[in-house]
C-alpha positions as MATLAB code, in Angstrom:
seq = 'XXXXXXXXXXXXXXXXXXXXXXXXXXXXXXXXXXXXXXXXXXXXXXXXXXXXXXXXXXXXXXXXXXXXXXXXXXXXXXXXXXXXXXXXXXXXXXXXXXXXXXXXXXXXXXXXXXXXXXXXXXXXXXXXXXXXXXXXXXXXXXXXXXXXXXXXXXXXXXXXXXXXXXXXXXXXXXXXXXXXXXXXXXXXXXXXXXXXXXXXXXX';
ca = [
       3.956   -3.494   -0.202;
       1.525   -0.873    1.557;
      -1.079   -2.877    0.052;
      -4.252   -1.617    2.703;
      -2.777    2.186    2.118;
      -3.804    1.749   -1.243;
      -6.798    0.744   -1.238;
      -8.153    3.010    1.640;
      -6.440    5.987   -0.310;
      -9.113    4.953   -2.820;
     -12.206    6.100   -0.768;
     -14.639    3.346   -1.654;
     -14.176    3.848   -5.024;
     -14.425   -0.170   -5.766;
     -12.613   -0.542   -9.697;
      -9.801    2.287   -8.636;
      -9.329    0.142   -4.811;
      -8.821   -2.729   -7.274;
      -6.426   -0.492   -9.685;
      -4.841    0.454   -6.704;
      -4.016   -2.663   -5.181;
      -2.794   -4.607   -8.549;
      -0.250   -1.802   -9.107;
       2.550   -3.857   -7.114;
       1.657   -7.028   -9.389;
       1.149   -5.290  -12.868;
       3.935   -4.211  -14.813;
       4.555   -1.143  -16.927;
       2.941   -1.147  -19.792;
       0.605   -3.774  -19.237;
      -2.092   -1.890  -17.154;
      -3.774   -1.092  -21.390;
      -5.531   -4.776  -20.992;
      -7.943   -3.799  -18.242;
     -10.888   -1.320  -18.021;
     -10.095    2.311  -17.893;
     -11.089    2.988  -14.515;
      -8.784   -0.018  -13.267;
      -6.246    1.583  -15.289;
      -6.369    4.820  -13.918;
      -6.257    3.009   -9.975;
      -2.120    0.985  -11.135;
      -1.351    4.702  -12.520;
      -3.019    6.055   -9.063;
      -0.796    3.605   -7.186;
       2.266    4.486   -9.280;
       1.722    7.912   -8.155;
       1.535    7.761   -4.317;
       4.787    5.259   -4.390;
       6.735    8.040   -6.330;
       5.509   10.779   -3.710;
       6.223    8.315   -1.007;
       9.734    7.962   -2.170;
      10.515   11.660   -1.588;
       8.380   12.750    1.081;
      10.768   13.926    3.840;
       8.681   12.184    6.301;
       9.225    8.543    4.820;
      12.028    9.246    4.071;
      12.831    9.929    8.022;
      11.654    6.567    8.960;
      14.024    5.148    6.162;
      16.706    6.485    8.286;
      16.008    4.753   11.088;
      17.463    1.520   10.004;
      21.371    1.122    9.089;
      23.259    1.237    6.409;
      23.280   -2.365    5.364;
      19.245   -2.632    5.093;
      19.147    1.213    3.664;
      18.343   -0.766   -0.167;
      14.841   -2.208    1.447;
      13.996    0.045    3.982;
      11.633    1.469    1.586;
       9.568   -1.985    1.710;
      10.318   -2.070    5.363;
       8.468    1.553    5.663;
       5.639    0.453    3.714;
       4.852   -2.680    5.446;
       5.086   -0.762    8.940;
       2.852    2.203    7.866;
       0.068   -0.586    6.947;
       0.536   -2.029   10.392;
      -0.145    1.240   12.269;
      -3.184    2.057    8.890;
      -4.598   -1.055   10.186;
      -4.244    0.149   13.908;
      -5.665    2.452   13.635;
      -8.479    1.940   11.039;
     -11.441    2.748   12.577;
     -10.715    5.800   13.538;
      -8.623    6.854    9.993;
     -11.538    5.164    8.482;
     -14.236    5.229   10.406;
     -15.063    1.697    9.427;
     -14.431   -1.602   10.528;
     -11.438   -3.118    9.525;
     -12.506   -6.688    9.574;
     -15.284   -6.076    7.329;
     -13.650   -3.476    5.025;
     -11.165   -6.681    4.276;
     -13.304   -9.384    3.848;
     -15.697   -6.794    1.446;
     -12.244   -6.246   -0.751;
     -11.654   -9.570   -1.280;
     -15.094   -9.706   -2.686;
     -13.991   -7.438   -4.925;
     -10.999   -9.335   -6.592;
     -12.595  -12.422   -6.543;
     -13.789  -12.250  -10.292;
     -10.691  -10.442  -11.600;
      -9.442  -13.307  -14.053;
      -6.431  -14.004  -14.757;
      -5.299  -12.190  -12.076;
      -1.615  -10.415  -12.669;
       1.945  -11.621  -11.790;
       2.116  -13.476   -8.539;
      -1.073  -12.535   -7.354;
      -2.535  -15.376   -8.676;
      -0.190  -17.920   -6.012;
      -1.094  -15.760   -3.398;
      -4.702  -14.440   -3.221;
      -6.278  -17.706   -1.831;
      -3.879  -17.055    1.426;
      -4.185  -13.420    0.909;
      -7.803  -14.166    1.699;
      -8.050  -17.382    4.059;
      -5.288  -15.754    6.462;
      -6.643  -12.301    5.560;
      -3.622  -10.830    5.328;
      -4.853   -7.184    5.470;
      -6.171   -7.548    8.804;
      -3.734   -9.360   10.612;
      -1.118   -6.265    9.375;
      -2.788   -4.637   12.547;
      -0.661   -7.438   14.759;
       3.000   -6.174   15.625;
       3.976   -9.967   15.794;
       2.830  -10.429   12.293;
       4.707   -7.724   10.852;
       8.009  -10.053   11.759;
       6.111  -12.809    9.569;
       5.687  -10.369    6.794;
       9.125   -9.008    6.323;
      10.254  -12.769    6.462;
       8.086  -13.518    4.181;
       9.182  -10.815    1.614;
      12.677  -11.581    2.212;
      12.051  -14.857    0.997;
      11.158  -13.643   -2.726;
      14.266  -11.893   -2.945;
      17.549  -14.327   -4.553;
      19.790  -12.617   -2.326;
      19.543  -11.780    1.245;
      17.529   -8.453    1.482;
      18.185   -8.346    5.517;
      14.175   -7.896    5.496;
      14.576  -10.710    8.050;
      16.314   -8.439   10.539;
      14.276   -5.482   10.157;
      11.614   -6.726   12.912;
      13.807   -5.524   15.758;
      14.390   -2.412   14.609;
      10.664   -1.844   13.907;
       9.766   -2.796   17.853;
      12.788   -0.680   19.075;
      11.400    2.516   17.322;
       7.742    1.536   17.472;
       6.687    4.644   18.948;
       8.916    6.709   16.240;
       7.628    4.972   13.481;
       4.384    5.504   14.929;
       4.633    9.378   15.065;
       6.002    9.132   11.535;
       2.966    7.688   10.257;
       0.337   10.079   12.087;
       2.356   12.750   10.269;
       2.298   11.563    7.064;
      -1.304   10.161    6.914;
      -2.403   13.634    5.811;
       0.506   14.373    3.550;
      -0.694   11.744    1.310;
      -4.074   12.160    1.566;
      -3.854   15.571    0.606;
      -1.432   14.715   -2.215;
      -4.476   11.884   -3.663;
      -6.871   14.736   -2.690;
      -5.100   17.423   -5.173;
      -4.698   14.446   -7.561;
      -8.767   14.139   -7.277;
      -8.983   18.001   -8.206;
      -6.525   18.015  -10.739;
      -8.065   14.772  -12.817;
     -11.494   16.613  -12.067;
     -10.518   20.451  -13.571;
      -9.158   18.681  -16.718;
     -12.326   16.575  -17.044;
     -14.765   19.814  -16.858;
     -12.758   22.416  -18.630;
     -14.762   24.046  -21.584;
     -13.847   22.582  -25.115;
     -12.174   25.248  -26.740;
     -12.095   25.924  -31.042;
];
């Protein structure tokens, strides 16, 4: 659901941002049907939700909601670390936010058909601009609603809101620490897809 962490993770890189991004609406095993650089952005974003899931840091700010939402904090965390991303763009970025959105959308305007439930939801992805208003606290109530809502039974999404305005300042900390966990995880990534692509063919 950290849908702006993935695509700034991406560094401008415009097929792998859109790679990125579709990995929460393309299942396994169908990312073969688009182009290879797409491709390699759903395995990308595969990758930094497994490292996610067991980086002690997220998995601190899991812990800060009880046991009976423990099953979708993990959303919960994502959503959050996109609100403080968004923040605190121009500064992580260096860019402005409400251009770097509007740019994106651009970009997945001509992906046809696009995957899963994407389709339903782009045109309000990108009237609302959904990306940007992640940078409002008062939103962030509207989004966990709004993902509870998908789920058949009650996810207690709903009630994470308070929880998230209690801790703010935690969660906050949380994220400044691992901003450059990940980064240096999709970094080493970088280096690693690089060293394989330039090592000598040997006989």
């Amino acid at each position: 659901m950290n849908f702006l962490f993935h695509i700034y993770l991406s560094k401008d890189d415009p097929e792998e941002m859109i790679g990125n991004f579709l990995g929460d609406f393309v299942k396994a095993g169908q990312e073969d049907i688009f182009p290879e650089k797409i491709k390699k952005g759903i395995l990308l974003h595969r990758k930094i939700d497994a490292f996610s899931m067991r980086n002690s840091i997220f998995k601190n700010s899991k812990n800060r909601f009880p046991k009976e939402i423990k099953r979708y904090s993990g959303i919960a965390v994502d959503v959050i670390y996109d609100h403080f991303l968004a923040k605190h763009f121009s500064k992580v970025a260096g860019k402005d936010l409400l251009e770097f959105t509007q740019n994106f959308y651009e970009l997945l305007l001509p992906i046809e058909p696009k995957p899963g439930r994407l389709k339903d939801i782009f045109p309000f992805l990108k009237s609302e601009n959904w990306l940007y208003r992640y940078r409002e606290p008062e939103y962030i109530d509207f989004v966990f609603k709004r993902i509870s809502n998908r789920f058949k039974r009650d996810s207690n999404l709903s009630h994470c809101y308070p929880i998230f305005r209690q801790n703010y300042d935690k969660f906050e900390q949380d994220f400044w620490q691992f901003l450059p966990q990940i980064e240096e995880y999709v970094k080493s990534l970088r280096v690693s897809q690089s060293s394989v692509s330039h090592s000598p063919l040997r006989l």
